[in-house]
N, C-alpha and C positions, 0 to 999 in steps of 0.2 A: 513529437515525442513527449509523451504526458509524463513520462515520470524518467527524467534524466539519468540519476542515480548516478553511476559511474562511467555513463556514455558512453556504455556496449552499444546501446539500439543503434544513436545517432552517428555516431563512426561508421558503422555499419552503412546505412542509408545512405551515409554522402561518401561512403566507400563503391557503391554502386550504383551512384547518378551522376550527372555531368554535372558542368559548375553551373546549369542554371536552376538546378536544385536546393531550395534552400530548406533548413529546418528549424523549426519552433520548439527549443526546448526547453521544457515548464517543473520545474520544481520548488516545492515552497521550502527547502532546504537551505541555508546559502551555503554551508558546506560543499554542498553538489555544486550549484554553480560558480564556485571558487573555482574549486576541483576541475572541473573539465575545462573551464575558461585557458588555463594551463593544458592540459590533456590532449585539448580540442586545439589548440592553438593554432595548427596547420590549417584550421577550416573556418578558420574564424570569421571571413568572410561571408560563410554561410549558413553560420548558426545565429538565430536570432533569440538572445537566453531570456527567459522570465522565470522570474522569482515570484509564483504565482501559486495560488490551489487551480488543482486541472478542474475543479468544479466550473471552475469561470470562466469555461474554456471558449464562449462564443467571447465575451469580452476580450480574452488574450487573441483572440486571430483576429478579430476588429484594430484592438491596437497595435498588431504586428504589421495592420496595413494591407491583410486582406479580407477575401469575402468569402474567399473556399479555400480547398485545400485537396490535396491529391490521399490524403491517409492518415489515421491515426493508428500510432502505439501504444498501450499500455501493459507495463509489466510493476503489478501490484505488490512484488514482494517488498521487504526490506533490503537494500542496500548491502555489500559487504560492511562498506564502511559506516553504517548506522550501527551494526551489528557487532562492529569489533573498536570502533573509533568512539560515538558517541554514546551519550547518558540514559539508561534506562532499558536501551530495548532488550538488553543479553541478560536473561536470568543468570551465566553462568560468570558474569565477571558484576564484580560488586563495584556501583555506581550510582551516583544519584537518580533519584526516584523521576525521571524528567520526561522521558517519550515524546516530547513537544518535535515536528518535524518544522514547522515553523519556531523560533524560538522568540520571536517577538510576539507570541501567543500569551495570554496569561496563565490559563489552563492548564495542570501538569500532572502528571502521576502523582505526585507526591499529595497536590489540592484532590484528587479524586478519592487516594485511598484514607486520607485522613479528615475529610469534610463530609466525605456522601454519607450518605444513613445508610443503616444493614441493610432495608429493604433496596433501596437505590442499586447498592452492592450488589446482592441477589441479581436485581434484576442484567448488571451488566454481565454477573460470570453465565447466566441459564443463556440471554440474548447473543452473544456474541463471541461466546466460549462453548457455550452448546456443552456445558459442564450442568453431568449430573445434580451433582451434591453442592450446590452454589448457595446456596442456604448456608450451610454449613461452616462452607470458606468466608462468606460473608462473617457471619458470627465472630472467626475465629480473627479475622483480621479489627475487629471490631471491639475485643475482648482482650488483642495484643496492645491496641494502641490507648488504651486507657491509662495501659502504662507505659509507654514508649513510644512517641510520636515514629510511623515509618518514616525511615529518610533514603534508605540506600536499598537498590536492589536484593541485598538478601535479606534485608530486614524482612522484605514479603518472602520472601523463599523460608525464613523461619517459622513467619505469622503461619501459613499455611502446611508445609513438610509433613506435619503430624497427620492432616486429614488426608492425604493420600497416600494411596496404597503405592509399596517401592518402586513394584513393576509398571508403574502408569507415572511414575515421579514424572520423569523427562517430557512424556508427553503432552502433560496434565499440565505442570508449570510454564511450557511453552501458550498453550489456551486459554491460562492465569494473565500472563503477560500480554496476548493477544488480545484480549479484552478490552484492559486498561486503556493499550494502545489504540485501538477502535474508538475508544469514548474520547480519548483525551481528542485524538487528530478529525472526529466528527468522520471516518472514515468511508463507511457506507453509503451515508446520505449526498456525500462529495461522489461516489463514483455512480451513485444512480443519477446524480446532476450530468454529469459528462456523457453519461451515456443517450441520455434524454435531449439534451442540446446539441451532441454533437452532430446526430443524422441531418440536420438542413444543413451543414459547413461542407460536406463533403459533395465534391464532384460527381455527376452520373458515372458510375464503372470504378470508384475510388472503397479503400479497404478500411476496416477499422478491428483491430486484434485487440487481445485483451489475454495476459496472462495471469493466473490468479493461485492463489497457493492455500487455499481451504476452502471449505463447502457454501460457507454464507458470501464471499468474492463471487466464485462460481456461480452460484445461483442466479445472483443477482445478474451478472453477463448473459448466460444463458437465457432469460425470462427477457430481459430488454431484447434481445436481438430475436428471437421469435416472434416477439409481441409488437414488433417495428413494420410495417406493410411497406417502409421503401428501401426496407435490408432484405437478401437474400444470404441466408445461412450457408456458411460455407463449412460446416464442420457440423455434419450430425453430432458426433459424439468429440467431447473435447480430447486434443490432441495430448498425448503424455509423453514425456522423454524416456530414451531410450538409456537400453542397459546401459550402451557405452557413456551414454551423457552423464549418466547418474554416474558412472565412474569417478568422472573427469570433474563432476560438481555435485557433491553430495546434496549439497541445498537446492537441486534442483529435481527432487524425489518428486514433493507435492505438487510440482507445478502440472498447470491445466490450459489449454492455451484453445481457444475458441476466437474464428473468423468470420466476418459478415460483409457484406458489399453491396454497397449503395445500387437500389436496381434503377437502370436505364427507360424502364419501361412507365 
């Protein structure tokens, strides 16, 4: 389980194997691996926890003591608990400027929006926000803190509010945020790492999922596992949740969920 989170996946897993099943689960949160150490307690036996980026992932199943492995998970969203517990990632609750999912990182929201150059800027809201007007927000975040160092969450929610339009707020400011958090956490370049190292770890006829909750995650899944000669696609088109789901979890609108398997042949 590449991304623990709140150890829906891995509960799961060892809710449906026997005990010679064990699992590797890797977050570079310690939050998360507090959290489930408690959670998980019951299975403790069979969780092997690392505090790790899943970039590293042939290193973490070397040092977990093997050589393959029967399956990878990955569900690329944010956490409930990153989203409502810690610093930075919720536009809508005011908190420091931090995004770090590692926090022995140096790197922070707060070092990116008040150190990078407007150009820099730009380039992160057009690359990873896929936001028109990133020029613009650049400027304007650029123009705010001359006089006001950002510190806290809505600080950027002011910096910016003016340049977009009402109807697109919510959406826009989540793709603001989205950004940051991409640059700050090096996020992209970590999940094409895993996906590129992971196909020799896996077993002949073994699985590897990937759920991803925007277009540049998505892509990037999609293109690896096409572009792999010892994957076999198992998901022409990625899979999306249903009505009922969406009911029962509204944050689970954008997800996209695409499967591949190690081919035999």
């Amino acid at each position: 389980d590449c991304t623990l989170g709140g150890g829906g996946y891995t509960r799961k897993i060892l809710e449906d194997s026997d005990h010679n099943t064990a699992v590797i689960a890797i977050d570079r949160d310690e939050f998360a691996i507090t959290h489930c150490r408690k959670v998980l307690s019951e299975f403790k036996e069979r969780i092997i926890f690392m505090q790790r980026n899943f970039g590293d992932i042939a290193a973490i199943v070397y040092d977990s003591g093997f050589k393959e492995i029967d399956g990878i998970m990955m569900d690329l969203g944010l956490s409930t608990y990153q989203l409502s517990s810690e610093e930075g990632f919720s536009y809508q609750r005011n908190t420091s400027l931090d995004m770090r999912a590692d926090k022995s990182q140096e790197l922070s929201a707060k070092d990116v929006l008040n150190t990078y150059s407007e150009q820099e800027l730009e380039k992160i809201f057009s690359k990873f926000g896929e936001l028109r007007y990133s020029r613009q927000l650049a400027k304007e975040i650029c123009s705010f803190r001359k006089v006001s160092e950002l510190k806290t969450t809505f600080d950027l929610v002011d910096a910016v509010r003016e340049k977009i339009p009402p109807r697109f707020l919510n959406s826009d400011l989540s793709r603001i945020f989205q950004a940051v958090r991409i640059e700050v956490n090096n996020e992209l370049a970590n999940l094409e790492s895993v996906l590129h190292n992971s196909v020799d770890l896996l077993k002949d006829g073994a699985r590897i999922a990937a759920v991803s909750y925007h277009s540049l995650e998505d892509r990037i899944v999609k293109n690896a596992f096409r572009s792999e000669e010892k994957l076999k696609v198992l998901t022409k088109k990625s899979v999306e949740p249903s009505d009922e789901e969406i009911s029962r979890n509204v944050r689970a609108r954008s997800a996209r969920l695409r499967a591949a398997e190690k081919s035999t042949e």
